[in-house]
C-alpha positions in Angstrom: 1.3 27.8 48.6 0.2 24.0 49.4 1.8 21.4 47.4 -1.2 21.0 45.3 -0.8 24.0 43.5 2.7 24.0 43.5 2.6 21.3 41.3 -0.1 23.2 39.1 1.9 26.2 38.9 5.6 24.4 38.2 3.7 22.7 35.2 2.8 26.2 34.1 5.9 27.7 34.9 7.6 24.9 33.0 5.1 25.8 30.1 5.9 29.2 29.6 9.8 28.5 29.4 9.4 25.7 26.8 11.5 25.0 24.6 13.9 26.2 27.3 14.4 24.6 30.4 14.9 25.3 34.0 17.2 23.8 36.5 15.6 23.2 40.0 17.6 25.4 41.9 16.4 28.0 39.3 12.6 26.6 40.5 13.3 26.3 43.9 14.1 29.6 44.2 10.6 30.4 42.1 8.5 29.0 44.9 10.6 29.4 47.6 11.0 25.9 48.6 14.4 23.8 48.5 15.7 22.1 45.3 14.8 19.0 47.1 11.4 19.2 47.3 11.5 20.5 43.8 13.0 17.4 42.6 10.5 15.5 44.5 7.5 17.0 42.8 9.1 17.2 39.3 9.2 13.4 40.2 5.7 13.5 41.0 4.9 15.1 38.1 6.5 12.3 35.8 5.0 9.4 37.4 1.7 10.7 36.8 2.2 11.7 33.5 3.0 14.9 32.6 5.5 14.8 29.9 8.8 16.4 31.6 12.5 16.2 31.0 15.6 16.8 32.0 18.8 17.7 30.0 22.0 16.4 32.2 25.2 18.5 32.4 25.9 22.3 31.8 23.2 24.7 30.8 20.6 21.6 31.4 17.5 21.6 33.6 14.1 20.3 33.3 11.5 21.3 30.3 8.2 20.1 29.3 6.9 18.9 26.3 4.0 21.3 24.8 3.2 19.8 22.1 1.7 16.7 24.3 -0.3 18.6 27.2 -2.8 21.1 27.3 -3.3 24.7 28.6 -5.1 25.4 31.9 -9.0 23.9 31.5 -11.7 26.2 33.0 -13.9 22.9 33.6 -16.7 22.7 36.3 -16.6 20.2 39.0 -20.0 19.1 37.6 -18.6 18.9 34.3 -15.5 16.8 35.9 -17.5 14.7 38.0 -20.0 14.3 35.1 -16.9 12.8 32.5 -16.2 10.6 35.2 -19.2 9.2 35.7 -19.8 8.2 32.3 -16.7 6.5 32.3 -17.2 4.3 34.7 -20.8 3.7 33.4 -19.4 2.7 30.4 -16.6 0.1 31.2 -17.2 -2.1 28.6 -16.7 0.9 26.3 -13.3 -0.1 23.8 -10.5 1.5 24.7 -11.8 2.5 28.7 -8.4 3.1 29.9 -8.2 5.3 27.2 -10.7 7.0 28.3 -9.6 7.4 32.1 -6.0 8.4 30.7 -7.4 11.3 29.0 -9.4 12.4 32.3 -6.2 11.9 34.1 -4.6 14.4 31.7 -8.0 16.7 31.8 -7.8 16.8 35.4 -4.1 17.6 35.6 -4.7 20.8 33.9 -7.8 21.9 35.8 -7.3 24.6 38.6 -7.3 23.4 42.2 -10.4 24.2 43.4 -12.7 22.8 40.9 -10.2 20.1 40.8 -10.6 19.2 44.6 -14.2 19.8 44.1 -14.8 17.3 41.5 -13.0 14.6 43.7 -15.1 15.1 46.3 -18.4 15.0 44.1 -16.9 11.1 42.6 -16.4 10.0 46.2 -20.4 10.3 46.6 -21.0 8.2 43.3 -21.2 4.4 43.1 -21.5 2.8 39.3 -22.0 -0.8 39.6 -19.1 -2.7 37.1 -18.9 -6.1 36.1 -15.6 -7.9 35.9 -12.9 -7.4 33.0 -13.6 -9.5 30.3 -11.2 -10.5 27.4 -12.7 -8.0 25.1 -11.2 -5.1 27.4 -7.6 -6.5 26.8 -8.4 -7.1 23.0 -9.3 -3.6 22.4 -5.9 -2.3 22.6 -4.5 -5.0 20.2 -7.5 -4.1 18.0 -7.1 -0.3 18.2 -3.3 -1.0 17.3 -4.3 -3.4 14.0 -6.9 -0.4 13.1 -4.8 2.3 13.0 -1.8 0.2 11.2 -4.4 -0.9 8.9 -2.6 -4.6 9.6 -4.4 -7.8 9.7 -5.7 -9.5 13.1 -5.2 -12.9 14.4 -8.0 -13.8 17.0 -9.1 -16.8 19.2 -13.0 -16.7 18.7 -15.0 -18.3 21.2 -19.0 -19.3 19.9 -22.2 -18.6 21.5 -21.9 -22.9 22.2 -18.5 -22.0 23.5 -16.3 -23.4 20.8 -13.4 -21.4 20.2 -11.6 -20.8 16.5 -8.6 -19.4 15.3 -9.0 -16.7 12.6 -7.2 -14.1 10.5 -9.0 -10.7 10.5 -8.6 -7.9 8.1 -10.8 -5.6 10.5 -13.0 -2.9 9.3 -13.9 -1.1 12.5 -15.9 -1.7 15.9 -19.7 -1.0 16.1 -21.6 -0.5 19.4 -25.3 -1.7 20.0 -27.4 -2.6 22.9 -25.8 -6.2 22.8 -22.3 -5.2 22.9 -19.4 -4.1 20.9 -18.6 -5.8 17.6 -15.4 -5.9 15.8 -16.7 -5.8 12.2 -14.1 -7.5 9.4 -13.4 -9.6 6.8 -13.2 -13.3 8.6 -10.6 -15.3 6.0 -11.9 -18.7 7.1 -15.2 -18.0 6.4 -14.5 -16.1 3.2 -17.0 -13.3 4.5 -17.9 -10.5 6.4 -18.0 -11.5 9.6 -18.8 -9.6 13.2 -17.2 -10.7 16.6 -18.1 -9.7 20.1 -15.3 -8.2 21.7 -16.0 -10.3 25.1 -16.0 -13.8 22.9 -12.5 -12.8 21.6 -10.3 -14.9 24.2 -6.6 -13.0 22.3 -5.8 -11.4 19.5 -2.6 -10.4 18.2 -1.4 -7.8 15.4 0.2 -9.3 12.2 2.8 -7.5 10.2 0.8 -7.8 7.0 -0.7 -4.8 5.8 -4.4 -4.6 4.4 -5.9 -2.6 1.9 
């Protein structure tokens, strides 16, 4: 078994014990490799995400989290390649890296082949991207305020390039062919207002709660 899907099948393994958990001498002897290397991809495993444990002392070992990872996806390389793609050609989507941590996740669950497959596929795609603008870093802070229903503070810059600095009770980000808008109540104008996410130079999250 290459390491590859060792790593798949330890995940799996881990899976089907949960909530129990499993020392590595236990796994090593599972896929007849040496505790060492076991701890080495369990490492692996953590850095990249998957939500694994350990439980120090007596009776410990390693377990995984269920209730944050998914079961084994039976996605095409296409259909990989494909959500990919359309990530990349939508970079100055909200919440991207979002986006590219859930394929990170998807793609940790795939089998290997069609896994292996996929990454191939990307290699031969190109998507021309422009360079991060503030927006990107504001969506977070704006995705935070939204789902704590808590008031924004944002530095505005103008189409003339003069900048403000604002308090926000947001309402939710619209998409059109010109860009993304955050959409809100703007408390210095008294109005409903709409901002471009790449004219917002910062924004912050206030402890005051809106209705």
């Amino acid at each position: 078994m290459n390491r590859t899907d060792r790593l798949y099948a330890l995940v799996e393994e881990l899976r089907s014990r949960a909530p129990r958990t499993m020392r590595a001498a236990q796994l090593a002897a599972r896929f007849e490799v040496t505790t060492r290397t076991i701890e080495r991809d369990l490492l692996a495993l953590q850095e990249a995400g998957v939500p694994i444990w350990a439980q120090p002392g007596p009776g410990g070992g390693y377990g995984l989290n269920v209730e944050t990872t998914l079961p084994p996806l039976n996605l095409t390389a296409a259909e990989a390649a494909a959500i990919a793609t359309a990530l990349a050609a939508t970079r100055a989507l909200p919440f991207a890296e979002a986006g590219h941590s859930a394929l990170r996740k998807l793609t940790a669950v795939m089998a290997s082949d069609p896994r292996d497959s996929a990454a191939r596929l990307v290699q031969h795609i190109r998507v021309a991207q422009g360079p991060a603008t503030p927006g990107d870093r504001a969506a977070g802070v704006i995705e935070k305020a939204l789902i704590e229903s808590r008031a924004l503070e944002i530095t505005y810059r103008d189409a003339e390039g003069s900048e403000t600095r604002r308090i926000v009770e947001p309402a939710g980000i619209v998409g059109s062919h010109n860009g993304w808008y955050l959409v809100g109540w703007c408390r210095m104008r008294q109005a409903a207002r709409s901002f471009r996410l790449d004219r917002i130079v910062d924004a912050c999250v206030l402890e005051e709660r809106i209705a």
